[in-house]
C-alpha positions in Angstrom: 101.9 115.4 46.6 103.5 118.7 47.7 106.6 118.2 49.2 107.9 120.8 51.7 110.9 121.8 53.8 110.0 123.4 56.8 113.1 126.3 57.4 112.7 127.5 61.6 115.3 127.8 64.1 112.5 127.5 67.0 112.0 123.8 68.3 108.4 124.5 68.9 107.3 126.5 66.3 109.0 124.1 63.9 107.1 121.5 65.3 103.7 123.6 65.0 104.0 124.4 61.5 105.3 120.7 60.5 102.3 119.5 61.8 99.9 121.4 60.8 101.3 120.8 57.1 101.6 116.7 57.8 97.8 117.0 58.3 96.8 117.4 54.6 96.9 114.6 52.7 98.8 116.2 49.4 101.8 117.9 51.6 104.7 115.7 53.0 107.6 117.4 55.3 110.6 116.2 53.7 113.1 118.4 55.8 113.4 120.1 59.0 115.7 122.7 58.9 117.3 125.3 61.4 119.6 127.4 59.7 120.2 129.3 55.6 122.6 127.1 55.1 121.0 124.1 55.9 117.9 124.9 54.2 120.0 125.6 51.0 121.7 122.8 51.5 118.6 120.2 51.5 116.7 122.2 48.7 119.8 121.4 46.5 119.8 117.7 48.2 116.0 117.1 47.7 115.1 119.5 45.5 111.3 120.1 47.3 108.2 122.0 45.9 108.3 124.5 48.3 110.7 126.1 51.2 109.0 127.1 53.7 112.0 129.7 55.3 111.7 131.6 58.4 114.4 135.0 57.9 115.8 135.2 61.1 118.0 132.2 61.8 121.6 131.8 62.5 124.0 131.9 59.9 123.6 133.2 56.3 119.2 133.7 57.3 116.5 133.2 55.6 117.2 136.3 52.2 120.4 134.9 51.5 119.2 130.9 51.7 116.3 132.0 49.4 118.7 133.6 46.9 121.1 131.1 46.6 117.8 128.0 46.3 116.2 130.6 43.9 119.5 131.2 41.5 120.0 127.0 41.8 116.0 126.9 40.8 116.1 123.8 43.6 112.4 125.0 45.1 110.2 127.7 45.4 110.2 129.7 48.8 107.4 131.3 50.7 108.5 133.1 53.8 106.9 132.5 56.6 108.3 134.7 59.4 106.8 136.9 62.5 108.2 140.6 61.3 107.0 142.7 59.0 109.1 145.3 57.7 109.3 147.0 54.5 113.2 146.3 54.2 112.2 142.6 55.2 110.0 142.3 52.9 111.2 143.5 49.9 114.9 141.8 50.6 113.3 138.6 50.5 111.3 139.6 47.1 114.4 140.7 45.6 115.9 137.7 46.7 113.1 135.5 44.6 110.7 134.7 47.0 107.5 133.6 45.6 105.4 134.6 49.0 105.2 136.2 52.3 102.8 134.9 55.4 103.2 135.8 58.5 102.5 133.6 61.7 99.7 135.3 62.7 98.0 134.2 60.1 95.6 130.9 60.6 96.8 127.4 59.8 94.2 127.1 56.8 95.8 130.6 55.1 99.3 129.1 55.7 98.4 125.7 53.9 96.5 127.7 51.4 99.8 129.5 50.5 102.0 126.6 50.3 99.4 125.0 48.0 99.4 128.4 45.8 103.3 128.6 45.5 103.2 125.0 45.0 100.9 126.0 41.5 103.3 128.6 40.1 101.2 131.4 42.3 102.9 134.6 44.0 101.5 134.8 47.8 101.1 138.1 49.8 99.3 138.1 53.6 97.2 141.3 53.5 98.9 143.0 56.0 102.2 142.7 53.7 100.3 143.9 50.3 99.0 146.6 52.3 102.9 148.0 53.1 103.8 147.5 49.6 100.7 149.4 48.1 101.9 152.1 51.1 105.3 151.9 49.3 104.2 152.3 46.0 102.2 155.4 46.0 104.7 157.3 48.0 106.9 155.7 45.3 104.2 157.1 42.5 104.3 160.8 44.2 107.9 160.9 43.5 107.6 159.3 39.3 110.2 161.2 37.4 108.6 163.1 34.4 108.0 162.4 31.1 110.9 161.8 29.2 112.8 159.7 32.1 113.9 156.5 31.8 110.5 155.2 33.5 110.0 151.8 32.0 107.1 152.3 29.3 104.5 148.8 29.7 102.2 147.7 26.4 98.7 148.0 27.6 98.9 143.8 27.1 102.2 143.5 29.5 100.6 146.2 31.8 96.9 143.9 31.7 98.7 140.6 32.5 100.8 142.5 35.3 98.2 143.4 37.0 95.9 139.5 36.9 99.5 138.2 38.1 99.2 141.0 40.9 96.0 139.7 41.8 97.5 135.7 42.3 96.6 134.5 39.2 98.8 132.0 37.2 98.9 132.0 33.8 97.1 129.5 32.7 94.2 131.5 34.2 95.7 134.8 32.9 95.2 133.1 29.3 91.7 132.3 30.1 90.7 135.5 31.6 92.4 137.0 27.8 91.4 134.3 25.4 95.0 134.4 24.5 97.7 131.3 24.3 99.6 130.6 27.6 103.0 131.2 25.3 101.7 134.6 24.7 101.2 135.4 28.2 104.7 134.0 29.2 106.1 136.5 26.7 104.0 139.5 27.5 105.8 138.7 30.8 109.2 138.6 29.7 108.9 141.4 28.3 107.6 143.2 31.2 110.7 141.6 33.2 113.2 142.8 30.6 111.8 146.8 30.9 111.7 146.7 34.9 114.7 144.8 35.2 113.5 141.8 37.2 113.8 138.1 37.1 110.3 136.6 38.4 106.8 137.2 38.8 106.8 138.8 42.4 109.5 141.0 41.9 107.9 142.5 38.7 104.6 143.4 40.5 106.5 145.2 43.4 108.6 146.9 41.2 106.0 148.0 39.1 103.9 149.0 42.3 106.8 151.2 43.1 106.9 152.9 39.8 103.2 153.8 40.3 102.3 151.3 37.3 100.4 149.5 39.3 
């Protein structure tokens, strides 16, 4: 069973998506929030599978809540918000968010992507991967030259990057490389250590703006 907070200072769409998640029969609502702080506050309380956090509520809003539930490892958080821009969406990567949907998107992708983050998975709605891949190659037109201090990926690190890219987790990376799921967790630290990141999603975004992806 998937258990879920649901993070949404609007009543009504609250409601909507709360439903819509109380229809599957692995999911179970185990917290309606309305503010940062009080989703922080019940992911540390009830420590859920998934947050699913709106970004703009009163208070501290939804980047800072999914910081401080990332850096207490209380849930994983899949934003699930109406806007879609860049500084948006790369604040709430940086902040350790292991997904972004937006609420235009149908009820079956939205319970598909709580399921995935559920599993360990990093999430991206098209319309979002499409204005990082933007990012990235205007990113990739400005790489400094060789010799800088551009982060130098093992054809390994750089081949598991880029199945985790494409929402793979990595017990599937392993199969895909008929290698140990212990090697492909350290090919990944590895990878985190050179970009200077701390999870999966922010890894591929920041190699997507160096133009290694």
């Amino acid at each position: 069973m998937i258990s879920v907070i649901v993070a949404d200072d609007h009543p009504i769409v609250r409601a909507g998506i709360v439903g819509i998640l109380e229809q599957e029969p692995d999911m179970r609502v185990v917290a309606e929030v309305n503010s940062g702080e009080e989703a922080a506050e019940a992911a540390a309380g009830l420590a859920p599978d998934v947050v699913l956090m709106d970004l703009r509520m009163p208070g501290i809003g939804g980047v800072e809540a999914t910081r401080r539930i990332v850096d207490a490892a209380s849930a994983r958080v899949l934003v699930f918000t109406t806007y879609e821009d860049d500084d948006q969406i790369l604040a709430a990567i940086e902040a350790g968010a292991s997904g972004y949907q937006v609420k235009a998107a149908p009820p079956a992708e939205l319970v598909a992507a709580v399921r995935a983050v559920a599993a360990g998975q990093t999430v991206l709605a098209p319309s979002i991967a499409a204005q990082l891949v933007s990012r990235a190659q205007d990113a990739a037109r400005s790489t400094p030259p060789p010799g800088s201090n551009m982060p130098r990926l093992t054809a390994r690190e750089h081949e598991v990057l880029r199945w985790v890219a494409d929402g793979l987790s990595n017990p599937e990376i392993a199969a895909r490389l008929r290698i140990g799921e212990s090697t492909v967790k350290t090919h990944l630290l590895h990878a985190f250590e050179k970009l200077e990141v701390r999870d999966r999603t922010r890894a591929v975004t920041r190699a997507m703006e160096l133009g290694l992806l």
